[in-house]
C-alpha positions in Angstrom: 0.0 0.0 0.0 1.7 3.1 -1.1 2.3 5.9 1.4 1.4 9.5 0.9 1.8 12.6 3.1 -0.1 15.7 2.3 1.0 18.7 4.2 -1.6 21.0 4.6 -1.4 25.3 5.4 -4.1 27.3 6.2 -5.2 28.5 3.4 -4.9 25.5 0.9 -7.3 25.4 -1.8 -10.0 22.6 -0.7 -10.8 21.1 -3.8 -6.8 20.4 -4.6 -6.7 18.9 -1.2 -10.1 16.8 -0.6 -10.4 15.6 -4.3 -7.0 13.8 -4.4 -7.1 12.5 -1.2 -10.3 10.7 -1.4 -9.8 9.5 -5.1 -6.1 8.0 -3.6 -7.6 6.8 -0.3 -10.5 4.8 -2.6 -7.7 3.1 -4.4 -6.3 1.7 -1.1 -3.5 4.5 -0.3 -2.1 5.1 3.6 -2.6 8.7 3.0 -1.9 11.0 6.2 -2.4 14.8 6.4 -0.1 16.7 8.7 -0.7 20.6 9.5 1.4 23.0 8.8 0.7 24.5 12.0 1.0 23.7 15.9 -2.6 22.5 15.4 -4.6 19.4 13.8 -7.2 22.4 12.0 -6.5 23.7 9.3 -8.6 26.0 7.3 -8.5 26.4 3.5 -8.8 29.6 1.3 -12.6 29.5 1.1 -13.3 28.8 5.3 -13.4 25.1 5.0 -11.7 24.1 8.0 -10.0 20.4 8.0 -9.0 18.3 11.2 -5.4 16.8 10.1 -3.8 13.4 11.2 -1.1 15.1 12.9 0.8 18.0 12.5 4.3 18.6 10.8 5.9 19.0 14.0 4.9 15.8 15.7 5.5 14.1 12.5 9.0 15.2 11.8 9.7 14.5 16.1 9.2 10.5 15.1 12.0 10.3 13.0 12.6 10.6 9.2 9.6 10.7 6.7 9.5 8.2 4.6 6.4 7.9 2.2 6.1 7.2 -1.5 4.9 10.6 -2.5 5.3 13.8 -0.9 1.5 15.9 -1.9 1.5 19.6 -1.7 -1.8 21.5 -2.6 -1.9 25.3 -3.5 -3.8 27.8 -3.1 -2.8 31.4 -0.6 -1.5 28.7 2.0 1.3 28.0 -0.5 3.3 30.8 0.7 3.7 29.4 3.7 4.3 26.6 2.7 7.4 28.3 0.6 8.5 29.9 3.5 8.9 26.9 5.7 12.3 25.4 5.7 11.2 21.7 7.3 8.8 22.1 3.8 12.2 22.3 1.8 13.8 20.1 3.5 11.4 16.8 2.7 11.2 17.8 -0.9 14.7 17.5 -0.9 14.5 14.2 0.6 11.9 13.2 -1.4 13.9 14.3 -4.8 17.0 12.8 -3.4 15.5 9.5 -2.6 13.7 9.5 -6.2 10.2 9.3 -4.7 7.4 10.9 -6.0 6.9 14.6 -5.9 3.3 16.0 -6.6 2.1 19.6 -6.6 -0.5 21.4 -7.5 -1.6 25.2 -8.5 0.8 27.3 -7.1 2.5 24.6 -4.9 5.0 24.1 -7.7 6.8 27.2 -6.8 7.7 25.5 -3.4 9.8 22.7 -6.0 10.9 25.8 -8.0 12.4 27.0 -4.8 14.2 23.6 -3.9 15.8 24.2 -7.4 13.8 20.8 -8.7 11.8 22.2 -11.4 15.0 23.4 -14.0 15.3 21.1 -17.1 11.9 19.6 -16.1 8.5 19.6 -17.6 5.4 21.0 -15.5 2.5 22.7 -15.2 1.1 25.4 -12.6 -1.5 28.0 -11.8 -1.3 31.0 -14.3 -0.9 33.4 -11.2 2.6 32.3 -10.8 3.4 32.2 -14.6 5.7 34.9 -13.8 7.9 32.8 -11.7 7.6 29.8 -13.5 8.3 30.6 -16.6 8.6 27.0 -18.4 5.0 26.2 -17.4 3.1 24.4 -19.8 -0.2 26.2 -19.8 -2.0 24.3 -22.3 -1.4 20.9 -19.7 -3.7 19.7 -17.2 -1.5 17.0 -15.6 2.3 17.2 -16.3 4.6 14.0 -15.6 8.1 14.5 -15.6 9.8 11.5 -14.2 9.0 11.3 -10.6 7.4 14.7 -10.5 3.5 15.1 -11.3 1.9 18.9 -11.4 -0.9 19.9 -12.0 -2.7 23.4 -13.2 -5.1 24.3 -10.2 -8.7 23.3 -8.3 -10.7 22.7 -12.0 -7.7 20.2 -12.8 -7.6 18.5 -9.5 -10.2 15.4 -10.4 -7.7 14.6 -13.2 -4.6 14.9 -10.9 -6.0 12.7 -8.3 -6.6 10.2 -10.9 -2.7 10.8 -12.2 -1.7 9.9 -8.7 -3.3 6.7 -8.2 -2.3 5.8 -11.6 1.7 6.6 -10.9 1.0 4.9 -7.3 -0.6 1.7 -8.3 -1.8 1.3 -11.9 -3.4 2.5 -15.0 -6.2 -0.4 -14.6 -6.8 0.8 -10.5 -7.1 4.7 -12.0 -9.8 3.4 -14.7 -11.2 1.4 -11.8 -11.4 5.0 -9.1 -12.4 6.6 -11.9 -15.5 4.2 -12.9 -16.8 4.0 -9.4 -17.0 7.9 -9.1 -18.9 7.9 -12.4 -15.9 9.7 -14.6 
């Protein structure tokens, strides 16, 4: 069963957050959600407020991560989620080990910053086209070796299905996507 963590800020676009979890937890994924914060709620850009698994800190205090696929939705929370070194330092991990990456919106800025996204193919929000220059706009879903992205919350259905493609199988995404009537 294929470990993800999702790390969650306040103010995280909902639909980039709820849509892929649920389609990966139907396919049989361990996914855990850790806050950003020093507490289990966390509330998204449009006052959705989500209670979390555990947080980052209490996470991090068991020892290394180590999941398949590090998942980071966008949306205003993504700035903090750039300015959060502990955030850098699992993507590096993550890159390092040759795990899977996955970000969405404007959460690709956060692999930008690592210095992951140069030579690579991906996608992103328009409202950080400006820093991302190479983003493929015309893309919904971009793979690029062990990196997925992904263009924003209209595009999350299709990510989500990306993810438990990549994570288990073409047939279990067709299956996900069958029993959600896609």
């Amino acid at each position: 069963m294929p470990k993800v963590l999702a790390i969650l800020a306040d103010g995280f676009e909902e639909i980039e957050v709820t849509t892929p979890i649920d389609l990966l937890r139907r396919a049989g994924a361990e996914v855990t959600t850790a806050a950003l914060g020093e507490g289990i709620h966390v509330t998204g850009r449009n006052g959705i407020t989500l209670h979390a698994d555990t947080t980052l800190t209490m996470l991090l205090a068991q020892g290394p991560v180590d999941v398949d696929c590090l998942f980071l939705p966008g949306g205003p929370g993504t700035a903090r989620l750039r300015a959060d070194s502990r955030v850098r330092d699992l993507v590096l991990r993550q890159a390092s080990a040759n795990r899977w990456l996955t970000a969405i919106c404007a959460a690709p800025t956060v692999l930008h910053d690592a210095g992951l996204l140069e030579g690579r193919r991906y996608t992103a929000h328009f409202s950080v086209a400006s820093e991302l220059t190479a983003i493929l706009p015309g893309e919904r879903v971009v793979v690029d070796g062990n990196l997925i992205t992904s263009r924003g919350a209209g595009t999350a259905l299709d990510f989500g299905l990306m993810l438990v493609e990549k994570l288990f199988s073409p047939g279990k995404s067709r299956e996900v996507a069958e029993s959600i009537c896609r």
